[in-house]
N, C-alpha and C positions, 0 to 999 in steps of 0.2 A: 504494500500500500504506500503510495507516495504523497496522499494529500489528504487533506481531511474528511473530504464528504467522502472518499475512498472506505474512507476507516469507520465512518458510521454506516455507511452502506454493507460493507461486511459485517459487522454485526449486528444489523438488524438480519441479514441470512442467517447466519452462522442462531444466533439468542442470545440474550443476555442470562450470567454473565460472562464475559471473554478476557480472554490474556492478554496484555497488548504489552507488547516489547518493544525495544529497536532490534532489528534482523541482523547485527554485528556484534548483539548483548551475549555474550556465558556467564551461567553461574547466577541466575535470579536479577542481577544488578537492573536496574531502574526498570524492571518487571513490575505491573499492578495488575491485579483480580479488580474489573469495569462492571457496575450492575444499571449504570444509567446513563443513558448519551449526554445529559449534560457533565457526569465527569469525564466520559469518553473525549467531549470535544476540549475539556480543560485539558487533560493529560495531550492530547497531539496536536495544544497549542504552547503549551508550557514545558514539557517534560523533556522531549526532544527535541531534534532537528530533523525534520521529513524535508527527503527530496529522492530523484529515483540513484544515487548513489547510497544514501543511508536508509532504508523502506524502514519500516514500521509494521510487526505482522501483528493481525490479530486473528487469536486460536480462542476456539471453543476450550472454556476452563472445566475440567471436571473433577469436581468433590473428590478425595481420595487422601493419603497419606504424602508425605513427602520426602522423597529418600535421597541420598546423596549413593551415588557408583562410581566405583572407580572399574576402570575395564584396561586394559592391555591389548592392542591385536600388533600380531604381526606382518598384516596384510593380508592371513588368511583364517586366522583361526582369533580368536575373541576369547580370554583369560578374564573371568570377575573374581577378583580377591576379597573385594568389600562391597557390601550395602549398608548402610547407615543411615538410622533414623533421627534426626536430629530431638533435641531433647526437647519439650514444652517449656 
């Protein structure tokens, strides 16, 4: 998504409520759970910077736990040492 009415238009498809990231983010960093378009339109007017070099995705959020993985591949095969729940 590269503009604004982009990003509300995806989530009225998609429902509220949704993920909205920037598409260059790892690791949670400036990630928000959106359950209303008026903070939809505050966060991808304040939060980031949209444009089609830095997009802005927004995902269907769904209720569940939150784990942290570590994984290793070596190009062919995928090694998990750790899952990790973080504490409450």
């Amino acid at each position: 998504m590269t503009n604004i009415e982009e990003g509300i238009k995806a989530a009225e498809e998609i429902g509220c409520p949704v993920l909205v990231h920037p598409s260059f983010v790892l690791g949670g960093r400036s990630m928000q759970i959106v359950a209303k378009e008026e903070y939809l339109r505050h966060y991808l007017k304040t939060a980031v910077e949209i444009n089609k070099d830095k997009p802005v995705l927004v995902d269907q959020y769904i209720c569940g736990k939150e784990v942290e993985i570590d994984a290793i591949c070596d190009g062919k095969e995928v090694f998990v040492p750790g899952i990790m729940e973080p504490a409450e």
